[in-house]
C-alpha positions as a Markdown table, in Angstrom:
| # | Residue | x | y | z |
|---|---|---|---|---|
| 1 | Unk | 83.6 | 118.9 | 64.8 |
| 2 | Unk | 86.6 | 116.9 | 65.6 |
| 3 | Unk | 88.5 | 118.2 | 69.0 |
| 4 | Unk | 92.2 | 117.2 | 69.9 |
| 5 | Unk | 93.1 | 115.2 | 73.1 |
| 6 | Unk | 94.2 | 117.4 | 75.9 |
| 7 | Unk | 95.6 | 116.6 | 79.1 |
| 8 | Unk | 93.4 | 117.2 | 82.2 |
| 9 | Unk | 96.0 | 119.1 | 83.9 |
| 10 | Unk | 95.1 | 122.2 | 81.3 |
| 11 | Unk | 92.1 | 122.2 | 83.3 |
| 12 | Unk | 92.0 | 124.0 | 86.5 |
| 13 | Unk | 90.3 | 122.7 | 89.1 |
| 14 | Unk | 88.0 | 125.1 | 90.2 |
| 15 | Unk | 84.3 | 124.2 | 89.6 |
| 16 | Unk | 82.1 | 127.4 | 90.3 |
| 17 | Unk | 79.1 | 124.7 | 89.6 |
| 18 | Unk | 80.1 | 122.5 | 92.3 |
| 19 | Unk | 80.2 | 122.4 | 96.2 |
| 20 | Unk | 83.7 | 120.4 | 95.6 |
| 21 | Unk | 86.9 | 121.5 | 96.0 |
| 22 | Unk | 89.1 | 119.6 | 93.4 |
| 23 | Unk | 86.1 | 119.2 | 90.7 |
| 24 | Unk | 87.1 | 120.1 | 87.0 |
| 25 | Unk | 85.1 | 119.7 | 84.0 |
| 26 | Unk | 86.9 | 118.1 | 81.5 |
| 27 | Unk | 84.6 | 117.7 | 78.8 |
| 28 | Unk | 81.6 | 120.2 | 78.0 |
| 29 | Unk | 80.3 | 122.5 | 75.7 |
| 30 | Unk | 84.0 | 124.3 | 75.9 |
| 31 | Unk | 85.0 | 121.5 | 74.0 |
| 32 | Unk | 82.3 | 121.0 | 71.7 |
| 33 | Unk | 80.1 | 118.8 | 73.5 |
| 34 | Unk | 76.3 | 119.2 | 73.5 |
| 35 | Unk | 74.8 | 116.2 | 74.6 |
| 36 | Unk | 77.2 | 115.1 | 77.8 |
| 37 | Unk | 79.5 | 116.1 | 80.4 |
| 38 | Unk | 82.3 | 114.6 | 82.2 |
| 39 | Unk | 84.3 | 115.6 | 85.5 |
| 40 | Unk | 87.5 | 114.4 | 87.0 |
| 41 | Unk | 87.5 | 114.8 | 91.0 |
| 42 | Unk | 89.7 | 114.7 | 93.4 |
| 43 | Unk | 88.5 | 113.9 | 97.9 |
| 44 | Unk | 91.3 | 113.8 | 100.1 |
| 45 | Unk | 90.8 | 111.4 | 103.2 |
| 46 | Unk | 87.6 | 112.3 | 105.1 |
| 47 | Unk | 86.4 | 114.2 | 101.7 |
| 48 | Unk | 82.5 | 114.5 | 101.3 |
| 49 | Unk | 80.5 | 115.3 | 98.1 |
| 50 | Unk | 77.5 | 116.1 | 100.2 |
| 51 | Unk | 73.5 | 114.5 | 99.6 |
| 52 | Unk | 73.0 | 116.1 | 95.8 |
| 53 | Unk | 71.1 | 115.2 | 93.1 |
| 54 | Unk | 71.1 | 115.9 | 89.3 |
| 55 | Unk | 68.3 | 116.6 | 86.3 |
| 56 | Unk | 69.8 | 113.6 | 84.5 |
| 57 | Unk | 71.1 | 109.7 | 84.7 |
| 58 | Unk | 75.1 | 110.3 | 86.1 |
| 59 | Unk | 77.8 | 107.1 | 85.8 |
| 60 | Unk | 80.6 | 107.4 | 89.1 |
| 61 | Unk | 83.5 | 105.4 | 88.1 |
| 62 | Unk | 86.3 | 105.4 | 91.3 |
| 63 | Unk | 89.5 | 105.1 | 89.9 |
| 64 | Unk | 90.8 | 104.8 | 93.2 |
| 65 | Unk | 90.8 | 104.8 | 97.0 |
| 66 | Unk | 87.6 | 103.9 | 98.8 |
| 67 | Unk | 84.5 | 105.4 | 99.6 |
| 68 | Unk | 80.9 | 105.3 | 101.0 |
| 69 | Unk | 78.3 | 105.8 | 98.5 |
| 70 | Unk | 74.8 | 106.8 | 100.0 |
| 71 | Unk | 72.4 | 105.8 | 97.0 |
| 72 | Unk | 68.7 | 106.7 | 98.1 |
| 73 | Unk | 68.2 | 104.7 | 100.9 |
| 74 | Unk | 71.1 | 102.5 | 100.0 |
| 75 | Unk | 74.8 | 102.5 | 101.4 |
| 76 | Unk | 77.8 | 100.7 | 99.2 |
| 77 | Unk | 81.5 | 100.3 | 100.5 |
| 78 | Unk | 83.4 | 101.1 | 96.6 |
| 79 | Unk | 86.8 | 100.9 | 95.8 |
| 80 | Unk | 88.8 | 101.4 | 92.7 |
| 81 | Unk | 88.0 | 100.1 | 89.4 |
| 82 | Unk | 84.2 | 100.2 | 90.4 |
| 83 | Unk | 81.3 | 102.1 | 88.4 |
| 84 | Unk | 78.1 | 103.3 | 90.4 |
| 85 | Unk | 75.1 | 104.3 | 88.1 |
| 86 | Unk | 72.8 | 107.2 | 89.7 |
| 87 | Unk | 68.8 | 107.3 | 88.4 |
| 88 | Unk | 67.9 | 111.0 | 87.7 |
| 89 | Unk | 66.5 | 112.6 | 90.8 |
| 90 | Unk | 68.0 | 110.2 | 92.9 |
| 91 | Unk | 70.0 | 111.8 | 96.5 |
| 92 | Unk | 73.2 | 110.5 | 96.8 |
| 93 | Unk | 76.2 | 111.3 | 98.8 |
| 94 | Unk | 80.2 | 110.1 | 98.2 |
| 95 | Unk | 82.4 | 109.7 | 101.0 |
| 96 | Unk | 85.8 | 109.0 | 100.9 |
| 97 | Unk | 86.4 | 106.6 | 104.2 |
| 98 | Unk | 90.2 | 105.0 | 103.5 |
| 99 | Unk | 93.3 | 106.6 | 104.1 |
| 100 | Unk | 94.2 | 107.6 | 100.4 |
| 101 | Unk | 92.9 | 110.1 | 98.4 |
| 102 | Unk | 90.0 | 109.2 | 96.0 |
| 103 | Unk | 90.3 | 110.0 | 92.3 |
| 104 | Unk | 86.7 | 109.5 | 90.2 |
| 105 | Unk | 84.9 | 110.7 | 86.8 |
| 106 | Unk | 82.1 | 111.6 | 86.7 |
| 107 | Unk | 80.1 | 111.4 | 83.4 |
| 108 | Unk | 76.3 | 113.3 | 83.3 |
| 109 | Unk | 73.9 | 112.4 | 80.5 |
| 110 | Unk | 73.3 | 115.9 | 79.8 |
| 111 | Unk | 75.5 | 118.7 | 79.2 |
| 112 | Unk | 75.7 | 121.9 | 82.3 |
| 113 | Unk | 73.6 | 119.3 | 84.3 |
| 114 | Unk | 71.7 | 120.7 | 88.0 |
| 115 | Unk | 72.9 | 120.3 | 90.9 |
| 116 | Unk | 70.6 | 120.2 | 93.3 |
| 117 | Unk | 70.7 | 119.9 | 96.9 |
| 118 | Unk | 67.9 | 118.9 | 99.5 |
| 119 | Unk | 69.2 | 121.9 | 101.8 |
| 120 | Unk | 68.9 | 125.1 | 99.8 |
């Protein structure tokens, strides 16, 4: 099944799956997908995507601004045009430490994939 482009802004961006304000799915099983998911999000300076973690492999690619990614027991500085690749089952925690908004996708090897948080 063959689905036509469409422009993320006829998304809105209100993610009832997600803790994040600014999170839409662009491309899921809405679309046709079965296999995959992706998400375009949106942190304003000081933004948090708090310590998650997810039932499948998940590719961050920061399009711009600059972060903090907590990977495990790692911590990265990441700016734009940078791609972080996150295990399955691995915490990990985004936070946007510049001045400038951060813009990321998010792609998930699995479509509807958990989110799952060490606190609840």
């Amino acid at each position: 099944m063959a689905v036509l482009p469409h422009s993320h802004e006829d998304y809105d961006p209100i993610n009832t799956r997600s803790k994040i304000p600014g999170a839409r799915i662009i491309t899921a099983r809405t679309c046709g997908a079965t296999q995959m998911e992706l998400w375009e999000q949106y942190m304003p300076p000081g933004g948090v995507i708090p310590l998650h973690y997810h039932d499948c492999e998940e590719s961050l690619t920061f399009l711009s601004g600059e972060v903090e990614v907590i990977l495990g027991e790692e911590r990265h500085q990441v700016g734009a045009d940078t791609t972080v690749f996150v295990p399955e089952g691995v915490l990990h925690e985004v936070r946007n430490v510049g001045e400038a908004p951060v813009r990321l996708i998010a792609v998930f090897a699995r479509a509807a994939p958990a989110i799952l948080y060490p606190d609840s």
